[in-house]
PDB file of N, CA, C and O in Angstrom:
ATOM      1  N   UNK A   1       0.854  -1.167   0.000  1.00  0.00           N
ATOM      2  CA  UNK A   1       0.000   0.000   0.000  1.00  0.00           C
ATOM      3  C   UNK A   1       0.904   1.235   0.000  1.00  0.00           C
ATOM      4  O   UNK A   1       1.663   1.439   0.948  1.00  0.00           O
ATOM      5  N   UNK A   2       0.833   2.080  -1.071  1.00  0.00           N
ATOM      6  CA  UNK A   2       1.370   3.180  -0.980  1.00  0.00           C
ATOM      7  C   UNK A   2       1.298   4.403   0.422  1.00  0.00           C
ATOM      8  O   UNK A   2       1.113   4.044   1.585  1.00  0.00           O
ATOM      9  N   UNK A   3       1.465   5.711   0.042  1.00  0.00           N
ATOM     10  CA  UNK A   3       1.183   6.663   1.146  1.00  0.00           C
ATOM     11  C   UNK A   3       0.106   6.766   0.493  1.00  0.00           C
ATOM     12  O   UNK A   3      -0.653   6.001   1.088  1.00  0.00           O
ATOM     13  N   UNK A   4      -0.778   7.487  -0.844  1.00  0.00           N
ATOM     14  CA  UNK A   4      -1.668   7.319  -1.347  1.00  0.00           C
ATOM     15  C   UNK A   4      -2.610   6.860  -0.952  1.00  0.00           C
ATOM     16  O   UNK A   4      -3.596   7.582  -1.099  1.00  0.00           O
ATOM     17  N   UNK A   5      -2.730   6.207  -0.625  1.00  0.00           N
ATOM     18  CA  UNK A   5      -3.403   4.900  -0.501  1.00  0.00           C
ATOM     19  C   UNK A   5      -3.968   4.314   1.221  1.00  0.00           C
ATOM     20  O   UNK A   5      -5.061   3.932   1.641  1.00  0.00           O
ATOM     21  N   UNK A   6      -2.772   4.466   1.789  1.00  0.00           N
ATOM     22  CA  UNK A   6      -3.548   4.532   3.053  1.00  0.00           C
ATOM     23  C   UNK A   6      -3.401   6.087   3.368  1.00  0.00           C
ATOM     24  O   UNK A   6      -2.760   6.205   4.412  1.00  0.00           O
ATOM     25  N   UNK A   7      -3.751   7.269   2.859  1.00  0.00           N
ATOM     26  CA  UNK A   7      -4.417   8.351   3.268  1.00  0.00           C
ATOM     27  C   UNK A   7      -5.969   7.949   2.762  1.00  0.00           C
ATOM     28  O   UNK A   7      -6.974   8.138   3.447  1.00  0.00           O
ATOM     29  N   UNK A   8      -5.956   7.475   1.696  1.00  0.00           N
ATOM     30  CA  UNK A   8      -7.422   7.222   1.204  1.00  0.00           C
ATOM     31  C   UNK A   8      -7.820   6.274   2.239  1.00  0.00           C
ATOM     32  O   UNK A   8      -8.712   6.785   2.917  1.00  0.00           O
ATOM     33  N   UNK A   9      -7.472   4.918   2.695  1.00  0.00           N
ATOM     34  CA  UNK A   9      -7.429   4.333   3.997  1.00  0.00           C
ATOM     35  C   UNK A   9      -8.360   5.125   4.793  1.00  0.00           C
ATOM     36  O   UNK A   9      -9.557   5.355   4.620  1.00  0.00           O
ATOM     37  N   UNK A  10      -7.546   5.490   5.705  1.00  0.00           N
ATOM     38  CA  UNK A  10      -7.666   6.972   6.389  1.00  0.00           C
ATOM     39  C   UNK A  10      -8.717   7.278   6.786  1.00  0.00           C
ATOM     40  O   UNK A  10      -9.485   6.940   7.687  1.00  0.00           O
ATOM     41  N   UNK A  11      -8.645   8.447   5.460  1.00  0.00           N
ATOM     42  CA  UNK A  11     -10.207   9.246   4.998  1.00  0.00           C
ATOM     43  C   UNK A  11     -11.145   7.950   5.397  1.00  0.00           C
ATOM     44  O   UNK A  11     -11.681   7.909   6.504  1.00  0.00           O
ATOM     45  N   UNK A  12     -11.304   6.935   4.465  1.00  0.00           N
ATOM     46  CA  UNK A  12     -12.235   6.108   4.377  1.00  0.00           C
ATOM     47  C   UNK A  12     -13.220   5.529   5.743  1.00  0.00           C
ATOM     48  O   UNK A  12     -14.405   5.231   5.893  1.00  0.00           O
ATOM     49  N   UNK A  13     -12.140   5.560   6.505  1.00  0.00           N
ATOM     50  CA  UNK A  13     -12.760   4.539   7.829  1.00  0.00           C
ATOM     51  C   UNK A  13     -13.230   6.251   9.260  1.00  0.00           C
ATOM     52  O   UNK A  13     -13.885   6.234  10.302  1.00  0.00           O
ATOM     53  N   UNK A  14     -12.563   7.308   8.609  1.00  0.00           N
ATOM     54  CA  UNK A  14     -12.548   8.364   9.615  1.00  0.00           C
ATOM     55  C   UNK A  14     -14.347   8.777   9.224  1.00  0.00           C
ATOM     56  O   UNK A  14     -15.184   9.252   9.992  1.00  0.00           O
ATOM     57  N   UNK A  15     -14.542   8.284   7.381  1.00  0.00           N
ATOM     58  CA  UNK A  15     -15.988   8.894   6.817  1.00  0.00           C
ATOM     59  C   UNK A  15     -16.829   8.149   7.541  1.00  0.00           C
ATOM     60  O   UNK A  15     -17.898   8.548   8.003  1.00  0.00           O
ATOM     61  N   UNK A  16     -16.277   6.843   7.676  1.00  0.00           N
ATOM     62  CA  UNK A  16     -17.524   5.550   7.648  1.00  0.00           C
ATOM     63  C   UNK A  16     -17.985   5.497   9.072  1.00  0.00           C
ATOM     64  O   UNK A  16     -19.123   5.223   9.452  1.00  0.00           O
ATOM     65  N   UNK A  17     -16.749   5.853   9.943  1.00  0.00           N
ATOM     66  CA  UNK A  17     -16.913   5.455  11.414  1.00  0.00           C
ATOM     67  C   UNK A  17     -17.910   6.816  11.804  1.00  0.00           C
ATOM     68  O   UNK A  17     -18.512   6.658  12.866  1.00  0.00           O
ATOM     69  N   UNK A  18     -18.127   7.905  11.220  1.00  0.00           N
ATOM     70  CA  UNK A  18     -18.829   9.108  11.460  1.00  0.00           C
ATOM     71  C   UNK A  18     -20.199   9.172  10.693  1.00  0.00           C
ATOM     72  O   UNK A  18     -20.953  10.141  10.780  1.00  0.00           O
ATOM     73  N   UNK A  19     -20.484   7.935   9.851  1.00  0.00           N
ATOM     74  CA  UNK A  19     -21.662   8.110   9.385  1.00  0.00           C
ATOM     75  C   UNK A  19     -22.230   6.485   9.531  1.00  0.00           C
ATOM     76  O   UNK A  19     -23.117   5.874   8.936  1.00  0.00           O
ATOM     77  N   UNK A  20     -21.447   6.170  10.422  1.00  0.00           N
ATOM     78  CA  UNK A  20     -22.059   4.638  10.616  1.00  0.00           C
ATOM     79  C   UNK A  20     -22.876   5.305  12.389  1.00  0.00           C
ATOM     80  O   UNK A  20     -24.071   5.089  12.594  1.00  0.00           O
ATOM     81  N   UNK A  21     -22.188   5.906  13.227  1.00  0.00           N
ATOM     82  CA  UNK A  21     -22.404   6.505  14.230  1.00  0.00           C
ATOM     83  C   UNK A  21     -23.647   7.452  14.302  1.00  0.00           C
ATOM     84  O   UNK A  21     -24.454   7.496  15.231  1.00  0.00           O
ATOM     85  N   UNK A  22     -23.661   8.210  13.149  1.00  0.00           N
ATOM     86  CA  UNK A  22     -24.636   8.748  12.743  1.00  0.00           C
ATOM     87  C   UNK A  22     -26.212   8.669  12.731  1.00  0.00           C
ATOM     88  O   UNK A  22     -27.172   9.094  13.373  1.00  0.00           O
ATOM     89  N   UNK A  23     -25.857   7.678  11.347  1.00  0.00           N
ATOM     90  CA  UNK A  23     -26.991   6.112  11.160  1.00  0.00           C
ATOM     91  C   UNK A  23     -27.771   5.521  12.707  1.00  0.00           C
ATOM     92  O   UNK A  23     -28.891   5.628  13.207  1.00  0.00           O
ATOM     93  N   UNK A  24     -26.550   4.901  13.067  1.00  0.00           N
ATOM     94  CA  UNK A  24     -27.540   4.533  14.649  1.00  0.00           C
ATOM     95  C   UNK A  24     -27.790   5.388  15.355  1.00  0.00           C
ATOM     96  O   UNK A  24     -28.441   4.929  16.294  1.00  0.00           O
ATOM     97  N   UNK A  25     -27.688   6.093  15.419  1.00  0.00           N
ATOM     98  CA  UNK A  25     -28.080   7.834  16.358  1.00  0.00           C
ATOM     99  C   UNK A  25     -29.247   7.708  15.917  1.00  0.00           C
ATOM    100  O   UNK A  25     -30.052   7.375  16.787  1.00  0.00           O
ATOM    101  N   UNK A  26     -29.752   7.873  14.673  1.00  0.00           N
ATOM    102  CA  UNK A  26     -30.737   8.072  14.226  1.00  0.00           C
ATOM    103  C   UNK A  26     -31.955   6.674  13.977  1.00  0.00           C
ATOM    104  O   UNK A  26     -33.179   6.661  13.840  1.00  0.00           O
ATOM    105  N   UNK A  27     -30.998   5.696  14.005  1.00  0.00           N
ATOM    106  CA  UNK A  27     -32.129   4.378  13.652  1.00  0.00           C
ATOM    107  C   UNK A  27     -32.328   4.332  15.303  1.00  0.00           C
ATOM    108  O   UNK A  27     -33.527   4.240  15.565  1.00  0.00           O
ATOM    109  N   UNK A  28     -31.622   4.365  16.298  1.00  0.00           N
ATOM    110  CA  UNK A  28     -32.204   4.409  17.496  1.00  0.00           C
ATOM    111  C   UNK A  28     -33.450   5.400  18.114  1.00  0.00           C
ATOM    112  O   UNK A  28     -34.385   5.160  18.878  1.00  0.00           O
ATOM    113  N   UNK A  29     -33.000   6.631  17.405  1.00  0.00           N
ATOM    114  CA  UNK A  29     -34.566   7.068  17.939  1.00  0.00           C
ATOM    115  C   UNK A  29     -35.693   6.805  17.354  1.00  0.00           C
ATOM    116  O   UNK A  29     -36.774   6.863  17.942  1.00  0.00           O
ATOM    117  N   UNK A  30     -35.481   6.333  15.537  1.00  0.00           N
ATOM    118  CA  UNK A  30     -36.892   5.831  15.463  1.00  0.00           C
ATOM    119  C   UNK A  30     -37.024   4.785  15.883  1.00  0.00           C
ATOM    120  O   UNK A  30     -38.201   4.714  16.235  1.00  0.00           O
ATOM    121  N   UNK A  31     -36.614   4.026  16.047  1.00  0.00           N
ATOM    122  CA  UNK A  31     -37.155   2.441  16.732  1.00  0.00           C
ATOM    123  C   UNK A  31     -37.666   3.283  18.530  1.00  0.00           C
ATOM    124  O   UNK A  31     -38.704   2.765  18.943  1.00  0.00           O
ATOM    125  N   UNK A  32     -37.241   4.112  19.257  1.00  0.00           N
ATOM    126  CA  UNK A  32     -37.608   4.002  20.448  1.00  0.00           C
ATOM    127  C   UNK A  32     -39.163   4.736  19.942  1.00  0.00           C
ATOM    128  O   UNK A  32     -40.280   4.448  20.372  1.00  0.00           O
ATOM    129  N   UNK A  33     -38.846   5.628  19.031  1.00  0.00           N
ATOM    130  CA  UNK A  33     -40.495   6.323  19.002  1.00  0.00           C
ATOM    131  C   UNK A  33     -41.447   4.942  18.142  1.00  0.00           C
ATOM    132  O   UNK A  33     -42.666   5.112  18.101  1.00  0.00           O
ATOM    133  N   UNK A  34     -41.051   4.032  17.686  1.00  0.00           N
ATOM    134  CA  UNK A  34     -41.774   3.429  17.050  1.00  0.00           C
ATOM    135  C   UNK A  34     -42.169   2.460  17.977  1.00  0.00           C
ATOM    136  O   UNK A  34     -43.314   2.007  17.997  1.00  0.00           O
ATOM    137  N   UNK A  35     -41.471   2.190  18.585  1.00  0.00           N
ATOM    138  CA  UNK A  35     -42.164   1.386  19.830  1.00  0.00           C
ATOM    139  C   UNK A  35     -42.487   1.930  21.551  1.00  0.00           C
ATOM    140  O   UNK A  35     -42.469   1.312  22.615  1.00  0.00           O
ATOM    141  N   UNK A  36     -42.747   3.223  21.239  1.00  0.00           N
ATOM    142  CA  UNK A  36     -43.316   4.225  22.246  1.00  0.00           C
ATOM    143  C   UNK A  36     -44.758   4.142  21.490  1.00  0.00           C
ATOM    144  O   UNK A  36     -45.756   3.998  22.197  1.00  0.00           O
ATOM    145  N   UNK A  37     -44.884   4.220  20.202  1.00  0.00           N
ATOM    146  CA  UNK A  37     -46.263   4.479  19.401  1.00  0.00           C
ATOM    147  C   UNK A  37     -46.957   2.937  19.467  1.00  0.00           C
ATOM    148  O   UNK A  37     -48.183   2.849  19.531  1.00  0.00           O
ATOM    149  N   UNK A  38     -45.965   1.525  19.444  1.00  0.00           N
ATOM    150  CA  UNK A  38     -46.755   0.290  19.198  1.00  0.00           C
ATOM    151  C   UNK A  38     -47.399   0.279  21.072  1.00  0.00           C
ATOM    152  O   UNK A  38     -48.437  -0.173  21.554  1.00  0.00           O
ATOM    153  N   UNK A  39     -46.497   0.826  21.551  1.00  0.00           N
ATOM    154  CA  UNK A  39     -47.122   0.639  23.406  1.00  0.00           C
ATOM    155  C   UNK A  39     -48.173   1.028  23.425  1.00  0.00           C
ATOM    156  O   UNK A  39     -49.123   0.306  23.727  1.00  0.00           O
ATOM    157  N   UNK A  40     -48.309   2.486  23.053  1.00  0.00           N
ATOM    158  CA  UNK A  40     -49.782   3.416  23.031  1.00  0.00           C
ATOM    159  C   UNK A  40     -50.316   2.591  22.270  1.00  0.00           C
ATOM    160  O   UNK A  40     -51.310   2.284  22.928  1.00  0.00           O
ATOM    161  N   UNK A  41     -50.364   1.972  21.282  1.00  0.00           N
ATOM    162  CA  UNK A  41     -51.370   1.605  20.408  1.00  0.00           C
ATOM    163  C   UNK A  41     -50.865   0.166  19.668  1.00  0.00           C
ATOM    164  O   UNK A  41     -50.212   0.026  18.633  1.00  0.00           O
ATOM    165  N   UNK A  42     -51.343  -0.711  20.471  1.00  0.00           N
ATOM    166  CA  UNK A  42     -50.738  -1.696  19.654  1.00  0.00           C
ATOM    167  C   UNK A  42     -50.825  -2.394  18.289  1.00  0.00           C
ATOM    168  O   UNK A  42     -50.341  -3.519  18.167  1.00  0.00           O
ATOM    169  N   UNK A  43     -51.415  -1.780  17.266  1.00  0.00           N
ATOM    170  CA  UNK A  43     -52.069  -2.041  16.035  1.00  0.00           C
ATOM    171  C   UNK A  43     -51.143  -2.273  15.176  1.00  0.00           C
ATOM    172  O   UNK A  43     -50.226  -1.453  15.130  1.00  0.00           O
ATOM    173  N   UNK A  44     -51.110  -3.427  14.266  1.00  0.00           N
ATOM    174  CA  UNK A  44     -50.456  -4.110  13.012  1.00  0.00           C
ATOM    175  C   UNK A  44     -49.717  -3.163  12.277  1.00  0.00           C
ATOM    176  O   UNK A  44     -48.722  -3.481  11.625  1.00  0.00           O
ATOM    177  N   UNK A  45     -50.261  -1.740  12.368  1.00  0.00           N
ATOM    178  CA  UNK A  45     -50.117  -0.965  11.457  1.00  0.00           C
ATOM    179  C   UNK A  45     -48.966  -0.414  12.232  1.00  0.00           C
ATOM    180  O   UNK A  45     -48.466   0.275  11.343  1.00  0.00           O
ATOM    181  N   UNK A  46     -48.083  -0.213  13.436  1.00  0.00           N
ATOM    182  CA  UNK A  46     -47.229   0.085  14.474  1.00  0.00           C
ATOM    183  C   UNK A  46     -46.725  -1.139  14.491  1.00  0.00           C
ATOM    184  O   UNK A  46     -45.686  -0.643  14.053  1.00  0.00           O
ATOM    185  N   UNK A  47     -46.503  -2.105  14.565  1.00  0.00           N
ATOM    186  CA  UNK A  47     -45.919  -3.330  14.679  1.00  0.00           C
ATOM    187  C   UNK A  47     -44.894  -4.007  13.748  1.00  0.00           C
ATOM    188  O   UNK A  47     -43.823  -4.596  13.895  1.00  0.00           O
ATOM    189  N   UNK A  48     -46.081  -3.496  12.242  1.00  0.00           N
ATOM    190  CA  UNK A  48     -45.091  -3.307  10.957  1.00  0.00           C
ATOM    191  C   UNK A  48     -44.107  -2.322  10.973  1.00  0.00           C
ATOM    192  O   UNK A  48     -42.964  -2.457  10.536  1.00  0.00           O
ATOM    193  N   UNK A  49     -44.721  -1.035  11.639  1.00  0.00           N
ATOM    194  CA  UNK A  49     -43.433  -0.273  11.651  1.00  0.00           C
ATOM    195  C   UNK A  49     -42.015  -0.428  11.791  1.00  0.00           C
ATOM    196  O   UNK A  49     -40.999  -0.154  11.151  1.00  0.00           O
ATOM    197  N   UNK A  50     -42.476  -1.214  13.352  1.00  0.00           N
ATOM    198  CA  UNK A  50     -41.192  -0.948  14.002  1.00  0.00           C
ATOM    199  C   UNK A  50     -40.725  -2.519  13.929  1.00  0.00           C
ATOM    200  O   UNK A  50     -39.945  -2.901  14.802  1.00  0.00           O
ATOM    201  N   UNK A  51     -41.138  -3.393  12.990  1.00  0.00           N
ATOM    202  CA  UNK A  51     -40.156  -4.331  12.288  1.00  0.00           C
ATOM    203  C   UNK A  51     -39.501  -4.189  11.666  1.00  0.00           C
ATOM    204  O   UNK A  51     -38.426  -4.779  11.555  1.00  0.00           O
ATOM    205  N   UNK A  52     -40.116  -2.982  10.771  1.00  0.00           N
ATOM    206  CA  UNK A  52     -39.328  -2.455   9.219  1.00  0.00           C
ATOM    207  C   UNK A  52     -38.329  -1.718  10.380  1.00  0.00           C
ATOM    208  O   UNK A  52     -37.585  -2.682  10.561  1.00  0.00           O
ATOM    209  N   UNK A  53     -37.896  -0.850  11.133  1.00  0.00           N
ATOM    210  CA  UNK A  53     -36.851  -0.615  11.171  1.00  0.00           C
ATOM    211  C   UNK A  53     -36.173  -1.288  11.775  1.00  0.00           C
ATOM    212  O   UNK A  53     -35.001  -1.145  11.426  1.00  0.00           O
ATOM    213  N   UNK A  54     -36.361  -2.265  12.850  1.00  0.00           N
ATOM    214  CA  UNK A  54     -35.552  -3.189  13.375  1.00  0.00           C
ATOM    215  C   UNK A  54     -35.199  -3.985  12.121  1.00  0.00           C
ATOM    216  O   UNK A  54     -34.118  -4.569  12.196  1.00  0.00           O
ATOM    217  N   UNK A  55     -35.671  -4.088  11.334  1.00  0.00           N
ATOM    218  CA  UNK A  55     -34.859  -4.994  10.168  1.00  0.00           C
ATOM    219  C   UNK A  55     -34.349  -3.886   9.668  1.00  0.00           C
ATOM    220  O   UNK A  55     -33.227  -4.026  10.154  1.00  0.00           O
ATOM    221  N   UNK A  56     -34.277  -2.809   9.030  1.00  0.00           N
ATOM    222  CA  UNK A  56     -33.040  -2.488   8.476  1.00  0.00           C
ATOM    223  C   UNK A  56     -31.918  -1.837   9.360  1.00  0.00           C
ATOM    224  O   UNK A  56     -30.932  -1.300   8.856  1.00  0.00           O
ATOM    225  N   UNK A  57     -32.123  -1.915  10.647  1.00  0.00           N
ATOM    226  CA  UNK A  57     -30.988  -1.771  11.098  1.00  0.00           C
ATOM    227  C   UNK A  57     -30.181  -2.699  11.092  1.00  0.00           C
ATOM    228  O   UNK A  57     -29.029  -2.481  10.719  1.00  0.00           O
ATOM    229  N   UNK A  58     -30.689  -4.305  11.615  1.00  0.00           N
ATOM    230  CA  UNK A  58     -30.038  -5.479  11.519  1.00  0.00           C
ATOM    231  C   UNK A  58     -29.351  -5.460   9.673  1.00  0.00           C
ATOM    232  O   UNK A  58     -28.177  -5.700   9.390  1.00  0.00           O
ATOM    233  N   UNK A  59     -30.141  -5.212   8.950  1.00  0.00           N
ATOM    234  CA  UNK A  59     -29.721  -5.474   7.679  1.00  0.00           C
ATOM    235  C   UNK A  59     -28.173  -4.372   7.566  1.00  0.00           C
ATOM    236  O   UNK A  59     -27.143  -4.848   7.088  1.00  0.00           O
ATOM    237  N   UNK A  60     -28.216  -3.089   8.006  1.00  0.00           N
ATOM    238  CA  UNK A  60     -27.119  -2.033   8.172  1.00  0.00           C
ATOM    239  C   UNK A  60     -26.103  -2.620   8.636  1.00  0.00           C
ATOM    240  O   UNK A  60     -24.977  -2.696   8.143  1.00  0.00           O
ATOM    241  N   UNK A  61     -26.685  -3.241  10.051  1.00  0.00           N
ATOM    242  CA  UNK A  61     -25.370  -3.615  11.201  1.00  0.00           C
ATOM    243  C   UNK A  61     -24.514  -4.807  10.452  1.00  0.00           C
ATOM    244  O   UNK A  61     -23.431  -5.153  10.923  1.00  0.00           O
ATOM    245  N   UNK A  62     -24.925  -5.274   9.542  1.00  0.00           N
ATOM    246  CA  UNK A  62     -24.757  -6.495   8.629  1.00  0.00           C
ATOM    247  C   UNK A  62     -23.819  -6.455   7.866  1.00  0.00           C
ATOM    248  O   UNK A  62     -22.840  -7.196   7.775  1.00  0.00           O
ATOM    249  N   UNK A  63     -24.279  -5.083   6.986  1.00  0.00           N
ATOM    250  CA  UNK A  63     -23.666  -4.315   6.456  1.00  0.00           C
ATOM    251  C   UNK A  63     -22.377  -3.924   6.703  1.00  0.00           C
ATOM    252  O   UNK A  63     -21.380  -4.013   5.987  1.00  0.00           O
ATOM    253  N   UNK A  64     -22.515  -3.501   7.749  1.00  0.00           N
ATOM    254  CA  UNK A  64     -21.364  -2.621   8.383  1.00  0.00           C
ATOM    255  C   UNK A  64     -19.826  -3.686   8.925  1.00  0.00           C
ATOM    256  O   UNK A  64     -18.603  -3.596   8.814  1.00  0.00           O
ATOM    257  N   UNK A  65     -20.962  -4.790   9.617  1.00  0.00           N
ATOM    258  CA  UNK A  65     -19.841  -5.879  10.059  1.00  0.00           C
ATOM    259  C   UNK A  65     -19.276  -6.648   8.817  1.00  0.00           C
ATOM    260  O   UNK A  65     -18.182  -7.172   9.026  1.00  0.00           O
ATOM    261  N   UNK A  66     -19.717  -6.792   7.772  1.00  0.00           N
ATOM    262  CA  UNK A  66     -18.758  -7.462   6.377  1.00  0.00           C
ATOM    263  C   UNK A  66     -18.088  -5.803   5.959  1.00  0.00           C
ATOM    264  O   UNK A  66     -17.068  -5.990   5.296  1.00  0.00           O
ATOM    265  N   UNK A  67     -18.255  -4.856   6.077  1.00  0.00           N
ATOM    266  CA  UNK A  67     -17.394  -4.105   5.513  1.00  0.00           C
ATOM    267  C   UNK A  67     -15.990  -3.980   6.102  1.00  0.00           C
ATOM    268  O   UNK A  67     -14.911  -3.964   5.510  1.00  0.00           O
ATOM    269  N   UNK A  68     -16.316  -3.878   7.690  1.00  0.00           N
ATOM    270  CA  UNK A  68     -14.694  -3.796   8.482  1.00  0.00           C
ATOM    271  C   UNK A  68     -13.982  -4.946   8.691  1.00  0.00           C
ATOM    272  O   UNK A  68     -13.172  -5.098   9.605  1.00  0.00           O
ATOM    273  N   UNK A  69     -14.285  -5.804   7.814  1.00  0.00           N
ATOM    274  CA  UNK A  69     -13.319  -7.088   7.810  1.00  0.00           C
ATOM    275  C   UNK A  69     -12.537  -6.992   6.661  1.00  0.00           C
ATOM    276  O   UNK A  69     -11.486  -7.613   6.502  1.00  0.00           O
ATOM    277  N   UNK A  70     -13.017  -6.250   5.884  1.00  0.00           N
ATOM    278  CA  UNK A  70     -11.982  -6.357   4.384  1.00  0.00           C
ATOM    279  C   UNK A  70     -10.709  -5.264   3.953  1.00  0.00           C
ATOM    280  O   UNK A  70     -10.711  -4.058   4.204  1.00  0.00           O
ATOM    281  N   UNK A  71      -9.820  -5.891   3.364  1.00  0.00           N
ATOM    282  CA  UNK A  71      -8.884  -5.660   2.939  1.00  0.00           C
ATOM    283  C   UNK A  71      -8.993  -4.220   2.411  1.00  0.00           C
ATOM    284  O   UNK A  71      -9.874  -3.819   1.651  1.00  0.00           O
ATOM    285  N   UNK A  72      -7.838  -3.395   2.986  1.00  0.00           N
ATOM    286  CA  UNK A  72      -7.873  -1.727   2.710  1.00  0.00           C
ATOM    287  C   UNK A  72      -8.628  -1.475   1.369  1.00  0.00           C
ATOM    288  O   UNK A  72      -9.653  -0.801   1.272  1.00  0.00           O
ATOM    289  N   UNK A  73      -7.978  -2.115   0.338  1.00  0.00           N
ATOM    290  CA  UNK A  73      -8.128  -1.635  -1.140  1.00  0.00           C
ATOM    291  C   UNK A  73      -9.380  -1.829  -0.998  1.00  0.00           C
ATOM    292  O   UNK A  73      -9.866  -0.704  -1.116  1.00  0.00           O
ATOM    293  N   UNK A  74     -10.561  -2.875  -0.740  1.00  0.00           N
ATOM    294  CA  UNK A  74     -12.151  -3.621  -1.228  1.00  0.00           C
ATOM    295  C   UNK A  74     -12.590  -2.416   0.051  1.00  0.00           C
ATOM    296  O   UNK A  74     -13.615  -1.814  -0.270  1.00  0.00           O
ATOM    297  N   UNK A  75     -12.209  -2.123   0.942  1.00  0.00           N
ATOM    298  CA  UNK A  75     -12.638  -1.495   2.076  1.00  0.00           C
ATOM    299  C   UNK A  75     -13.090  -0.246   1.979  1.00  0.00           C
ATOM    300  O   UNK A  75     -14.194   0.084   2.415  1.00  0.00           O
ATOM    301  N   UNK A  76     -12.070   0.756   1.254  1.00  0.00           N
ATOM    302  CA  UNK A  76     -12.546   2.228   0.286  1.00  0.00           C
ATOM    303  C   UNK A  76     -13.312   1.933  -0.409  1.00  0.00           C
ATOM    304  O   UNK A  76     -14.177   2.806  -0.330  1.00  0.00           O
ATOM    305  N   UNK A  77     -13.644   1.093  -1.221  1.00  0.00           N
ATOM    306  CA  UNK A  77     -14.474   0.653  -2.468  1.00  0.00           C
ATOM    307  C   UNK A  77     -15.964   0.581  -2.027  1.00  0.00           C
ATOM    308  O   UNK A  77     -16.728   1.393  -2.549  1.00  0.00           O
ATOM    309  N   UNK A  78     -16.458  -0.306  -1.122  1.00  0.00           N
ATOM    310  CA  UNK A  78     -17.069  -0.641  -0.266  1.00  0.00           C
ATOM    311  C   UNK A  78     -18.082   0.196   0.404  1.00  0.00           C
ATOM    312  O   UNK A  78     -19.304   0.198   0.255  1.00  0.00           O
ATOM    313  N   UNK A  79     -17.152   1.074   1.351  1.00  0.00           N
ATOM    314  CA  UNK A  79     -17.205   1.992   2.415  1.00  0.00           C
ATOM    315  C   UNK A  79     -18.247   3.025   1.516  1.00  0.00           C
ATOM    316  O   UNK A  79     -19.313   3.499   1.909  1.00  0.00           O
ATOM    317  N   UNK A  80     -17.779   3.161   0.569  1.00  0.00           N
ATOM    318  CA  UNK A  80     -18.862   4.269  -0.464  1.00  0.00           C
ATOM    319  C   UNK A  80     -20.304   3.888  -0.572  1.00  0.00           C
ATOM    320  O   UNK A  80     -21.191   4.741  -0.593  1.00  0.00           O
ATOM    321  N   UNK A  81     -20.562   2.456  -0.649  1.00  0.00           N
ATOM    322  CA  UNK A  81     -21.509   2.207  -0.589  1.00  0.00           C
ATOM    323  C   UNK A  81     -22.247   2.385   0.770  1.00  0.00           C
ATOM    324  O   UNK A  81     -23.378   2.856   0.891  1.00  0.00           O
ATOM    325  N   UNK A  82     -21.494   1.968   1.714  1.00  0.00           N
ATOM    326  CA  UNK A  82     -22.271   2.021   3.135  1.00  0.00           C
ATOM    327  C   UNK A  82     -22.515   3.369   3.550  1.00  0.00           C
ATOM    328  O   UNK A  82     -23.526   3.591   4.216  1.00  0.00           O
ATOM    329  N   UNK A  83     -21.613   4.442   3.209  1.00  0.00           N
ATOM    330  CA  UNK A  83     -22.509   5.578   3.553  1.00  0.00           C
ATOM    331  C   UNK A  83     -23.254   6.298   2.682  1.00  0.00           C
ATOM    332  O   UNK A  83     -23.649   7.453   2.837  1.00  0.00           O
ATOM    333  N   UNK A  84     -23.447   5.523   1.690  1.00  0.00           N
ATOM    334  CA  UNK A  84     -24.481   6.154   0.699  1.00  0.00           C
ATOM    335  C   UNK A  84     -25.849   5.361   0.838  1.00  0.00           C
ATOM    336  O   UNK A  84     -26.883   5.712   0.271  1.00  0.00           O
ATOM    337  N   UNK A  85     -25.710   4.045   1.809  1.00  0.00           N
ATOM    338  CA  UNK A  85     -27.059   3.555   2.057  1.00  0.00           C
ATOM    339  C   UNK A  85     -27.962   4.250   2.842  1.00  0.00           C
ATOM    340  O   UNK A  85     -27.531   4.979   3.735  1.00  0.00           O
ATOM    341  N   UNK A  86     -29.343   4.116   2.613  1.00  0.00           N
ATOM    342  CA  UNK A  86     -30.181   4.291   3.452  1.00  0.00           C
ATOM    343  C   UNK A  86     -30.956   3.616   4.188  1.00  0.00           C
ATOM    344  O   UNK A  86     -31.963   3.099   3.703  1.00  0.00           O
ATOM    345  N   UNK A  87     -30.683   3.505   5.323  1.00  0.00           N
ATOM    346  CA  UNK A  87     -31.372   2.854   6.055  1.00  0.00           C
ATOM    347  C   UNK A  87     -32.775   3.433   6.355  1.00  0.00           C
ATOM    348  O   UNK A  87     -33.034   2.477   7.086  1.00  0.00           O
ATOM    349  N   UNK A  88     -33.727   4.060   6.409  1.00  0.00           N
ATOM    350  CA  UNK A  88     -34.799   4.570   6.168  1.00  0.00           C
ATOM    351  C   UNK A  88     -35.876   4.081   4.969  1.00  0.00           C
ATOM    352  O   UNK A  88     -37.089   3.894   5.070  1.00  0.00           O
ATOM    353  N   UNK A  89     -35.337   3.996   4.251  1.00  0.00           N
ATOM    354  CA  UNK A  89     -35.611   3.278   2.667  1.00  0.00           C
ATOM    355  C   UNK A  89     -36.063   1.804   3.074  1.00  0.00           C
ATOM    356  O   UNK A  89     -36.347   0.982   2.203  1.00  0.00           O
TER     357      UNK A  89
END
């Protein structure tokens, strides 16, 4: 690996670790309001909710754990994708 190269390194994991942090900041409060709303009201229609985001967080965290196992070079490559996902979606 060049200097190049692990500056891109670097960058890469300084972007990911600040928008992976992010991400759960934010998937945590909707899951707590989504299951503050299934308490008040326990209806299918709240239940689905707050599956859909407990699954895409699991699907994120998923995400996230095959990305920091890989090799610098696949890791920048990668990393672009994970903070361009949406977990909301």
């Amino acid at each position: 690996m060049n200097i190049r190269q692990w500056i891109e390194y670097r960058r890469a994991w300084r972007e990911f670790e600040e928008v992976v942090q992010e991400r759960r900041r934010e998937s945590n409060a909707q899951i707590e309001i989504a299951l503050a709303e299934l308490e008040s009201d326990p209806s299918s229609e709240h239940f689905a909710k707050a599956a859909r985001l407990v699954s895409n967080r699991l699907g994120f965290d998923e995400q996230v754990s095959r990305v920091v196992h890989l090799d610098p070079e696949r890791f920048c490559i990668e990393v672009r994708e994970v903070t361009r996902w949406n977990p909301s979606s």
